[in-house]
MOPAC internal coordinates of N, CA, C and O (Angstrom, degrees):
PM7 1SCF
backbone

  N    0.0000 0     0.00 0     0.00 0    0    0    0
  C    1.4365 1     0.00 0     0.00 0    1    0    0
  C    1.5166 1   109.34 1     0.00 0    2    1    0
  O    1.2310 1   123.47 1   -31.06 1    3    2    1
  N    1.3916 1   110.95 1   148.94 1    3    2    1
  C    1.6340 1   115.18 1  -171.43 1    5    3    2
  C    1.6030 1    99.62 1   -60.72 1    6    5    3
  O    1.2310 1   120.73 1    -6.67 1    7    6    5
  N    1.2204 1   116.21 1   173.33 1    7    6    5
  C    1.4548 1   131.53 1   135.83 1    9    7    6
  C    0.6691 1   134.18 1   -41.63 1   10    9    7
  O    1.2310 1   120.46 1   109.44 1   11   10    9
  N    1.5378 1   116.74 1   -70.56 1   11   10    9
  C    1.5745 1   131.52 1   179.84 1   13   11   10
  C    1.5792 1   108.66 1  -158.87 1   14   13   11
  O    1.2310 1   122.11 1   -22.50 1   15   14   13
  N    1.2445 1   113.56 1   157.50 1   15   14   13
  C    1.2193 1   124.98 1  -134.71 1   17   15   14
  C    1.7377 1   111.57 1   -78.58 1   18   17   15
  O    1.2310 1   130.36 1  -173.13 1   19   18   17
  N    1.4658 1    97.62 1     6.87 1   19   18   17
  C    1.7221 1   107.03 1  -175.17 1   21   19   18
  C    1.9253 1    86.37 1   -98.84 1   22   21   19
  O    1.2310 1   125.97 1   156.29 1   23   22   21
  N    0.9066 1   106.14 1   -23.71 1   23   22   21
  C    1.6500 1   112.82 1  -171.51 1   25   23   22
  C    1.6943 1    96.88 1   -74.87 1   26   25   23
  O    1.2310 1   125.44 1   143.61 1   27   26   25
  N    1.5816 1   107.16 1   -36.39 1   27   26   25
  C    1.2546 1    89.25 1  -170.79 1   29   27   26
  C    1.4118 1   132.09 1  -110.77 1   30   29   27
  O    1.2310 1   134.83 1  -156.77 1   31   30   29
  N    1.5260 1    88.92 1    23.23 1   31   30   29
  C    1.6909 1   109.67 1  -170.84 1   33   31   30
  C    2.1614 1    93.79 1  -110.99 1   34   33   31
  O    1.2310 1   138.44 1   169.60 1   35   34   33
  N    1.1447 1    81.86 1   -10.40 1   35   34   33
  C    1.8361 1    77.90 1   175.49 1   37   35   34
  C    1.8128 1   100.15 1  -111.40 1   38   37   35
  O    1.2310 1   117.08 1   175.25 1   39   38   37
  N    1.4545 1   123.17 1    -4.75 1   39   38   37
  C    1.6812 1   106.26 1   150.24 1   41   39   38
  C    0.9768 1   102.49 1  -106.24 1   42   41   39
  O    1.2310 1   107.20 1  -155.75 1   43   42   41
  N    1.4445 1   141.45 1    24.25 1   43   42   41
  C    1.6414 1   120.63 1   142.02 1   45   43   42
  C    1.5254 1   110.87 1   -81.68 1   46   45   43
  O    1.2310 1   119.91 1   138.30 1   47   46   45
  N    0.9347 1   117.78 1   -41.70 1   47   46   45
  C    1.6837 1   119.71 1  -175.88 1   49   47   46
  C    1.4754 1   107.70 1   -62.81 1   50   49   47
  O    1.2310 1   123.79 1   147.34 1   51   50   49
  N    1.2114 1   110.34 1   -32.66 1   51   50   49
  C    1.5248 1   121.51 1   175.49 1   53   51   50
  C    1.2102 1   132.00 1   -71.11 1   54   53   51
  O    1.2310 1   123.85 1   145.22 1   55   54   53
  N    1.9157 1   110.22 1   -34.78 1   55   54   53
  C    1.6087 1   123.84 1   127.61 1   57   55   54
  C    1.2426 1   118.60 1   -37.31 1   58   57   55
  O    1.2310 1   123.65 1   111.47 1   59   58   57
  N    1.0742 1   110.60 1   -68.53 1   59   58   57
  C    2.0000 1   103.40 1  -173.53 1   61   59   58
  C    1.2715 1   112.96 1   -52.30 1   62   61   59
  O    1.2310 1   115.85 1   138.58 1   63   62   61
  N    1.4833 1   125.49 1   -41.42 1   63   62   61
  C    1.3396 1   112.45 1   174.40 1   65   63   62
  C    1.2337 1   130.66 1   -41.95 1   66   65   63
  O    1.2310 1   125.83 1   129.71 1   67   66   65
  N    1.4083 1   106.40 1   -50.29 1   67   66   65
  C    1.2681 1   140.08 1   175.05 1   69   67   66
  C    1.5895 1   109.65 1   -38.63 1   70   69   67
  O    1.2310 1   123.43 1    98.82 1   71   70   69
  N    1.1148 1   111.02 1   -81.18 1   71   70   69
  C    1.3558 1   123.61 1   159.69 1   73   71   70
  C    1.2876 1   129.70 1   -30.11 1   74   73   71
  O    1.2310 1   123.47 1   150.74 1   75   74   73
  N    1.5664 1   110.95 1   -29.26 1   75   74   73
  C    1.5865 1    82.68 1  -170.91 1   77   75   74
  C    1.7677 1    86.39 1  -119.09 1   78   77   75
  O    1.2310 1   117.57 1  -171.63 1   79   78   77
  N    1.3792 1   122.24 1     8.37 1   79   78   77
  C    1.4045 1   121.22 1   137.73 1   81   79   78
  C    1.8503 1   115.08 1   -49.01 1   82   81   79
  O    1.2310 1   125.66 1   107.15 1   83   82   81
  N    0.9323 1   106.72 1   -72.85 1   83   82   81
  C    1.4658 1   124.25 1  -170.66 1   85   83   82
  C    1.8910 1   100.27 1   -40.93 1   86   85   83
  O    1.2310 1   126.35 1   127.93 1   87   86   85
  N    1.7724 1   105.39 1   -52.07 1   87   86   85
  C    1.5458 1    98.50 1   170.13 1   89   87   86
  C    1.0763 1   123.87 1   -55.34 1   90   89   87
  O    1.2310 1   117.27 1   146.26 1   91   90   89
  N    1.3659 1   122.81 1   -33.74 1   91   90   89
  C    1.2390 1   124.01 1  -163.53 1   93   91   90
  C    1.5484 1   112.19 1   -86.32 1   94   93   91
  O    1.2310 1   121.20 1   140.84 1   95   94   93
  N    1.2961 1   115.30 1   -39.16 1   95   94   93
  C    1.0615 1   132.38 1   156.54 1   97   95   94
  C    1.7605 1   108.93 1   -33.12 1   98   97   95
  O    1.2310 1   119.50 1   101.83 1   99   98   97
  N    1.4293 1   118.57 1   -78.17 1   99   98   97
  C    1.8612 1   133.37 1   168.49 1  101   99   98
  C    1.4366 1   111.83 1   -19.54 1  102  101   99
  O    1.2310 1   132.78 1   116.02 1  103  102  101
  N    1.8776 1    92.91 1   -63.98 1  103  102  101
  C    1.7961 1   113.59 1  -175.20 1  105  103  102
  C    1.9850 1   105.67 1   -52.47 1  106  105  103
  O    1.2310 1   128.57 1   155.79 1  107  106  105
  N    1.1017 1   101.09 1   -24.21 1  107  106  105
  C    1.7423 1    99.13 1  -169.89 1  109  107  106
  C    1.4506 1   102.08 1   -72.88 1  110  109  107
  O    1.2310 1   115.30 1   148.93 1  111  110  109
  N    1.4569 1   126.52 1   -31.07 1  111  110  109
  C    1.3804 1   109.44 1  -167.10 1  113  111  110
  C    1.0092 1   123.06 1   -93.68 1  114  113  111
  O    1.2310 1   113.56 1   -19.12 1  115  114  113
  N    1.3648 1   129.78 1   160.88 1  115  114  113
  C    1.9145 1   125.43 1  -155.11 1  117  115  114
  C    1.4693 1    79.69 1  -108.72 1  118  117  115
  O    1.2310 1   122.92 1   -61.51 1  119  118  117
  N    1.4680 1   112.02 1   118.49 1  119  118  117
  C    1.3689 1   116.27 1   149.16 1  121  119  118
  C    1.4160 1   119.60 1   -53.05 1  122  121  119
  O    1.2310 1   112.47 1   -50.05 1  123  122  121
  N    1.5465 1   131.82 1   129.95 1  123  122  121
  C    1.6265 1   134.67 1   152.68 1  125  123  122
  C    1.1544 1   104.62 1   -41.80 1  126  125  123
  O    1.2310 1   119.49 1    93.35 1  127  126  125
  N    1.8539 1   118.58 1   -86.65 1  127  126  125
  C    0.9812 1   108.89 1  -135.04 1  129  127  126
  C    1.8860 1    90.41 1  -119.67 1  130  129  127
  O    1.2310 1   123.32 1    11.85 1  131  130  129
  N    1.4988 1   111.23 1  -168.15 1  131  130  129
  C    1.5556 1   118.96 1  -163.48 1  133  131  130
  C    1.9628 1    80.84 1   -70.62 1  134  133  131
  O    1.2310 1   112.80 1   151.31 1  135  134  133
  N    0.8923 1   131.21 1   -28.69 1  135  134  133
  C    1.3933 1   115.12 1  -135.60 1  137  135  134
  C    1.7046 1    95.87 1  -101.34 1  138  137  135
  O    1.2310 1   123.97 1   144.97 1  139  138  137
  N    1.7162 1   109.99 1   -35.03 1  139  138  137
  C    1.5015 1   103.51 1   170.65 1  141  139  138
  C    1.4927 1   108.70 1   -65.81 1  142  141  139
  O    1.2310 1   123.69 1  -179.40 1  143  142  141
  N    1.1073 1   110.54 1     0.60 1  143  142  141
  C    1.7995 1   111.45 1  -163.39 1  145  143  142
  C    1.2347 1    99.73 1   -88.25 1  146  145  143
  O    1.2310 1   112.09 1   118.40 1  147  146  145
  N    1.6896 1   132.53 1   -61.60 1  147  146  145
  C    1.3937 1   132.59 1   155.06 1  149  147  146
  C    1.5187 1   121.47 1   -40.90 1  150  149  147
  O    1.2310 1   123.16 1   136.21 1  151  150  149
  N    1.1535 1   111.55 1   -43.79 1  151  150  149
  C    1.7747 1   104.38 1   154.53 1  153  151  150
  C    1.4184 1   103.55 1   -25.16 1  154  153  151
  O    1.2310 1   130.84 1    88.81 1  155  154  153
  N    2.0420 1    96.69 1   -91.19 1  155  154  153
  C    1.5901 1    90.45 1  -153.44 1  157  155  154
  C    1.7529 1   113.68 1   -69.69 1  158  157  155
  O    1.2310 1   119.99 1  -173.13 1  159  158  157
  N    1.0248 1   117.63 1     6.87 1  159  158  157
  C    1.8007 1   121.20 1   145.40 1  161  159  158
  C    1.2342 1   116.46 1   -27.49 1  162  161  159
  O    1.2310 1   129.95 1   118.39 1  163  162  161
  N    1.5301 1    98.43 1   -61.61 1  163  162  161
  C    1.7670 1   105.02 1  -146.64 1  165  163  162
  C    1.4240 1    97.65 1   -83.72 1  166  165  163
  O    1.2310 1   123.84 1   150.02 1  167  166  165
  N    1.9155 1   110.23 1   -29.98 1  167  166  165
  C    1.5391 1   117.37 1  -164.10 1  169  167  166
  C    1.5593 1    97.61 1   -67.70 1  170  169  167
  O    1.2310 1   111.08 1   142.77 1  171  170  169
  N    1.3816 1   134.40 1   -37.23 1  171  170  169
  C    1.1674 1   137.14 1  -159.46 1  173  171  170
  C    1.5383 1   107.88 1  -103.04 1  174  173  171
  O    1.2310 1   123.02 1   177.58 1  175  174  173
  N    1.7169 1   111.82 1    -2.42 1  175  174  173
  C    1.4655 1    98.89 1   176.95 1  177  175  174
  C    1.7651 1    97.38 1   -97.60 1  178  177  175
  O    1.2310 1   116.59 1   152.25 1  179  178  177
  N    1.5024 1   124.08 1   -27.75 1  179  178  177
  C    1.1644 1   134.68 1  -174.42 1  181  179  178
  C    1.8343 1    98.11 1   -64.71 1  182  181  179
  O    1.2310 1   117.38 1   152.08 1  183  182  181
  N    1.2284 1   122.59 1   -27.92 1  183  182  181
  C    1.7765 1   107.25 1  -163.17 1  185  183  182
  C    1.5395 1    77.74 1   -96.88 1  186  185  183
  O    1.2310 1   110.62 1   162.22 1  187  186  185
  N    1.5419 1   135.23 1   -17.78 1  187  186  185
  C    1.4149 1   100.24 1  -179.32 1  189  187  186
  C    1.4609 1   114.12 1  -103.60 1  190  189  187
  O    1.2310 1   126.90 1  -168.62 1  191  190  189
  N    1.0530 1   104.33 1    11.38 1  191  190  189
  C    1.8063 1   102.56 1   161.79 1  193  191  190
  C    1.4530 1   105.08 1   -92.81 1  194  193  191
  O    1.2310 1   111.91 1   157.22 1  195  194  193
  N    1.2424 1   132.86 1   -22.78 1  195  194  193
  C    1.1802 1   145.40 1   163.60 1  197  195  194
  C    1.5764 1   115.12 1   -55.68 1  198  197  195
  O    1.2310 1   120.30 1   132.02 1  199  198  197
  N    1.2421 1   117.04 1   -47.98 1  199  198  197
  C    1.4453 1   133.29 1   172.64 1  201  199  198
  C    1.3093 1   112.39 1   -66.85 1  202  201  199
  O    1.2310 1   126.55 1   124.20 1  203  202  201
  N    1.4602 1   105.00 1   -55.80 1  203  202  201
  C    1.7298 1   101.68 1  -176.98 1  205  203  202
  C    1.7826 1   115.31 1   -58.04 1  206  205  203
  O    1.2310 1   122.74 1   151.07 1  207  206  205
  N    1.1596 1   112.36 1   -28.93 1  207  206  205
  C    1.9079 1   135.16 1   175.28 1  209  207  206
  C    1.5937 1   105.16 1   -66.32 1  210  209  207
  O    1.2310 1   134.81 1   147.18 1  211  210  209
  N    0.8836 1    88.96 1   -32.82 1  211  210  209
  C    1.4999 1    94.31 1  -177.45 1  213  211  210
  C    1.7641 1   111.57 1   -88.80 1  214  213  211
  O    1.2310 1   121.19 1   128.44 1  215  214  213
  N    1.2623 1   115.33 1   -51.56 1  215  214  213
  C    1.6025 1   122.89 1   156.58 1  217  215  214
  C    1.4293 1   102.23 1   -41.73 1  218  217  215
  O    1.2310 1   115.27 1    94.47 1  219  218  217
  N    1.2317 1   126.58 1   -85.53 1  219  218  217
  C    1.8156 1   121.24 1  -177.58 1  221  219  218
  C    1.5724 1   102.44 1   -10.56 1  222  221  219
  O    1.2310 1   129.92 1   118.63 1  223  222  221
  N    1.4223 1    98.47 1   -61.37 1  223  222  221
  C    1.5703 1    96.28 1  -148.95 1  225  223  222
  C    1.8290 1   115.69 1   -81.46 1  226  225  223
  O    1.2310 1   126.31 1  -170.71 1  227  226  225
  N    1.2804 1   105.48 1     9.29 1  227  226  225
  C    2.0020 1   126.83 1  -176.98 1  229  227  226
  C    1.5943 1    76.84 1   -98.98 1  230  229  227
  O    1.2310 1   111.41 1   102.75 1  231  230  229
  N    1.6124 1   133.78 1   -77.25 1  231  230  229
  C    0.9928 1   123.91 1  -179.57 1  233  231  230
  C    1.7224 1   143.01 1   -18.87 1  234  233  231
  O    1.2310 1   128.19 1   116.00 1  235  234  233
  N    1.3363 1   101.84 1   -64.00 1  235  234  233
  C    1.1946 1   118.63 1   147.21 1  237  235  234
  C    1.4470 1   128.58 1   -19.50 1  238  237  235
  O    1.2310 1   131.06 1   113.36 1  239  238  237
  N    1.4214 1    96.27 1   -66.64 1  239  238  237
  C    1.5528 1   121.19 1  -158.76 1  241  239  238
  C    1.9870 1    92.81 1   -71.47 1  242  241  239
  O    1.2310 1   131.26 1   136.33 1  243  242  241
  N    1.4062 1    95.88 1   -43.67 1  243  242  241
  C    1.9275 1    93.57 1  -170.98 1  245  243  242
  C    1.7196 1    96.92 1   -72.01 1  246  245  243
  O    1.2310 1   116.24 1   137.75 1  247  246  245
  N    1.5785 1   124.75 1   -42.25 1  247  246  245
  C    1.4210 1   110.42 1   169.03 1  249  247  246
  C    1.4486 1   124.10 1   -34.46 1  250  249  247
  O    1.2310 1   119.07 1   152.18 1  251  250  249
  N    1.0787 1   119.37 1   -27.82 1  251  250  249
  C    1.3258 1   121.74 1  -173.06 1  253  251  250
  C    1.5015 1   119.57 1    28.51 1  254  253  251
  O    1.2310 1   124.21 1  -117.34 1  255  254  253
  N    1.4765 1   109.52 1    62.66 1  255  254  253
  C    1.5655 1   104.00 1  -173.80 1  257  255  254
  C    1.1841 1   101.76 1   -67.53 1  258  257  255
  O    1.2310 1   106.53 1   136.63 1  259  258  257
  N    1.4798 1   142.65 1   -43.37 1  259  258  257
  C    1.6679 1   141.48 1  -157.53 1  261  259  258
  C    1.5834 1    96.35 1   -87.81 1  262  261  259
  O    1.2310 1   108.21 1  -156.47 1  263  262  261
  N    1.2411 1   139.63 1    23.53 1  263  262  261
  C    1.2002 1   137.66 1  -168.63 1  265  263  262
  C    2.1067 1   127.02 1    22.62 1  266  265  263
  O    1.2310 1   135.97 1  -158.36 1  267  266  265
  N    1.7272 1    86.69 1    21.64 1  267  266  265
  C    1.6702 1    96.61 1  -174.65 1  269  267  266
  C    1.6087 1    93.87 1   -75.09 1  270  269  267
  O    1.2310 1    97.17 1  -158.10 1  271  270  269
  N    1.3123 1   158.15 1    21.90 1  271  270  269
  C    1.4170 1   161.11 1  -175.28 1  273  271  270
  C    1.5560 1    96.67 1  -105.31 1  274  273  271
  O    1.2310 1   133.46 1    99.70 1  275  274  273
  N    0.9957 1    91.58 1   -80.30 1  275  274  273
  C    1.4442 1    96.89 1   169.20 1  277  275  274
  C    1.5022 1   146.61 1   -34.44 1  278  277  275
  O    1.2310 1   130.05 1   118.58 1  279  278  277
  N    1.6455 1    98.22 1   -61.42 1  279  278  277
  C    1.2438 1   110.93 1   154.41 1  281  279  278
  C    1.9827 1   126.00 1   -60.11 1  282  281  279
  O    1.2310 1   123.87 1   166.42 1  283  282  281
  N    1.0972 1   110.19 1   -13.58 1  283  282  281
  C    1.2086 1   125.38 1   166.27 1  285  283  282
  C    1.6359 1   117.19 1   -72.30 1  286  285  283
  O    1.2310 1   125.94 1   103.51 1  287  286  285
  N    1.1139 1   106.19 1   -76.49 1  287  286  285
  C    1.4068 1   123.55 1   162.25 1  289  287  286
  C    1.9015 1   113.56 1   -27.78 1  290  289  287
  O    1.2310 1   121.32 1   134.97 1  291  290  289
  N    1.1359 1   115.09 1   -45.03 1  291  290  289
  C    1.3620 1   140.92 1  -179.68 1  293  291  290
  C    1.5628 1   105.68 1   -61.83 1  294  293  291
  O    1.2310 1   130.37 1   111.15 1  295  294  293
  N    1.3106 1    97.60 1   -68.85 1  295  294  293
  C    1.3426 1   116.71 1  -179.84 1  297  295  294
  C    2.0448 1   118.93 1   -49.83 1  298  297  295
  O    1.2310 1   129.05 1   149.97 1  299  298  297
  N    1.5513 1   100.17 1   -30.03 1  299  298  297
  C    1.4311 1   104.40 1  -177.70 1  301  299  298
  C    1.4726 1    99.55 1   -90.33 1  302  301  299
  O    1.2310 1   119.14 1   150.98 1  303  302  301
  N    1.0612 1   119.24 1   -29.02 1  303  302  301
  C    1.4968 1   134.00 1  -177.35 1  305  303  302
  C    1.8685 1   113.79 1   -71.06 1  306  305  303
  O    1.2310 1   120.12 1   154.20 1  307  306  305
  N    1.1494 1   117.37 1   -25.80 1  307  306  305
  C    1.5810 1   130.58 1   176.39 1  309  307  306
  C    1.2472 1   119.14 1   -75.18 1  310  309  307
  O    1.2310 1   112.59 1  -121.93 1  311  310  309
  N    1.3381 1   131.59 1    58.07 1  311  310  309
  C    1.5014 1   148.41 1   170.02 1  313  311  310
  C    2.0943 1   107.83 1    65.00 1  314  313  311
  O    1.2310 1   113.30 1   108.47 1  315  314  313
  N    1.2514 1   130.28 1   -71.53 1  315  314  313
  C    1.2092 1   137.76 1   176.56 1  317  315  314
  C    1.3872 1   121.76 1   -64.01 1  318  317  315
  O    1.2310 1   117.31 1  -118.98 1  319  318  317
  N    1.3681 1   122.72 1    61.02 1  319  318  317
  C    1.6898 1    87.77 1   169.70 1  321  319  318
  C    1.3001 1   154.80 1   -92.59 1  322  321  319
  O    1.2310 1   135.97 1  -175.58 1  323  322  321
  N    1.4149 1    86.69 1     4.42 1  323  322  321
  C    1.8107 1   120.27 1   158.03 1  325  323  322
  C    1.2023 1    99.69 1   -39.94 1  326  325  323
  O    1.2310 1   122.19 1   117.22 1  327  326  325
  N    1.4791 1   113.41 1   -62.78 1  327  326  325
  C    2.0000 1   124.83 1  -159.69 1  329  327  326
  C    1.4109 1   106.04 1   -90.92 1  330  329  327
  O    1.2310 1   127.70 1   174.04 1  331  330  329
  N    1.4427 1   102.78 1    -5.96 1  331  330  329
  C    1.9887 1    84.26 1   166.72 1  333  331  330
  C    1.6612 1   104.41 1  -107.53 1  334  333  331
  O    1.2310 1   122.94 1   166.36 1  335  334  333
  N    1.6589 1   111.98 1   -13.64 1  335  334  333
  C    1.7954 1   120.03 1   172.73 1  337  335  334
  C    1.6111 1    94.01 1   -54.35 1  338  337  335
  O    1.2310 1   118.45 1   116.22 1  339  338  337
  N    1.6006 1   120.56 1   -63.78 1  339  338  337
  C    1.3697 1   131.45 1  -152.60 1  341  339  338
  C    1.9800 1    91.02 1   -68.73 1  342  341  339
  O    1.2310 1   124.91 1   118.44 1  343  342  341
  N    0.5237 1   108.18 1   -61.56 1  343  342  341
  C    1.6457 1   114.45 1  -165.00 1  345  343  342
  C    1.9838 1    99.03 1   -53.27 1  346  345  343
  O    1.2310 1   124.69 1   134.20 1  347  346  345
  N    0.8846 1   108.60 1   -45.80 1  347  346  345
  C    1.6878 1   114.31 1   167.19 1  349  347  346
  C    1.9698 1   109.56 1   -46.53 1  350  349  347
  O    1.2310 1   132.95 1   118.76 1  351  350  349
  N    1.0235 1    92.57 1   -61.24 1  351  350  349
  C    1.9072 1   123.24 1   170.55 1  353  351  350
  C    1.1067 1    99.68 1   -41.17 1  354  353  351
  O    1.2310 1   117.10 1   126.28 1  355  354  353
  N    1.1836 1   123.12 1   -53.72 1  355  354  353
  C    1.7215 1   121.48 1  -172.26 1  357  355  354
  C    1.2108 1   130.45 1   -72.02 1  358  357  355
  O    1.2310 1   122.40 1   148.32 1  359  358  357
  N    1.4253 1   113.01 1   -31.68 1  359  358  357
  C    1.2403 1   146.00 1   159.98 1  361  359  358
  C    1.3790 1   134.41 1   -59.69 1  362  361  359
  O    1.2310 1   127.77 1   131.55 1  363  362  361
  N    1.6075 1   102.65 1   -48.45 1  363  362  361
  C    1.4272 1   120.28 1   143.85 1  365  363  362
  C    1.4736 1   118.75 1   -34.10 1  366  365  363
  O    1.2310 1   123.95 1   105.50 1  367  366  365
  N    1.6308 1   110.02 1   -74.50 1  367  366  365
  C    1.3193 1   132.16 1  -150.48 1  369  367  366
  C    1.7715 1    89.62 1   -64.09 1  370  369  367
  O    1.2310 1   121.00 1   120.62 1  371  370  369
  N    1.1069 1   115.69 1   -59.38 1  371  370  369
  C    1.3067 1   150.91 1   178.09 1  373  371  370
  C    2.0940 1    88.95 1   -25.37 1  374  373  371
  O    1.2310 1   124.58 1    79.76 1  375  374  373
  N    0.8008 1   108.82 1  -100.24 1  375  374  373
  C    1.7505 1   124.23 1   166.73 1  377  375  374
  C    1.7203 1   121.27 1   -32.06 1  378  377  375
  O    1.2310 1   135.24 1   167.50 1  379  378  377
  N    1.1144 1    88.12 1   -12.50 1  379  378  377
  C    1.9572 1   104.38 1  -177.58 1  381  379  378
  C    1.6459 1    92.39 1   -98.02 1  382  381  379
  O    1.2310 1   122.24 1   133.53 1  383  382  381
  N    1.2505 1   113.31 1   -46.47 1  383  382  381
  C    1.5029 1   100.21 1  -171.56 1  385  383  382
  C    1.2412 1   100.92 1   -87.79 1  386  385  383
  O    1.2310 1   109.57 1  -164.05 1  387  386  385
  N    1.2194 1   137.17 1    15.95 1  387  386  385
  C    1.5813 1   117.17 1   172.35 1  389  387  386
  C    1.8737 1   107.94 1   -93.52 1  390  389  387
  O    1.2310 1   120.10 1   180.00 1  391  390  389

């Protein structure tokens, strides 16, 4: 799981790439027969239900209903981010040892 939520809105996009590499990749090969053909059906309907799940959840993330996107963004943007990286760290570490 990401860090934080700018971490994890750039490995979703990085999933999708992925994905619609991988389709495109599927879409290139000439099925032989009827039956490899329903194969790559299912292979290329499975990465795009996979894709679309993955869109929801980039969506989401740019809605920013809880305004934590923002405030994130803000937060890297406010002169220190050494001292707001370390202070995150502590908090972390902090919650790991409990």
């Amino acid at each position: 799981m990401a860090a934080t939520l700018l971490e994890a809105t750039r490995a979703s996009h990085e999933r999708v790439e992925r994905l619609e590499k991988a389709t495109a990749n599927i879409l290139r090969e000439d099925p032989k027969s009827h039956k490899e053909k329903i194969i790559q059906q299912h292979k290329v309907s499975h990465l795009l239900d996979t894709l679309v799940d993955e869109g929801h959840k980039l969506r989401r993330i740019y809605e920013d209903a809880d305004a934590s996107r923002k405030e994130e963004i803000n937060e890297l943007g406010s002169g220190n981010v050494f001292a707001s990286f370390y202070d995150r760290l502590k908090v972390r570490l902090l919650f790991l040892l409990l």
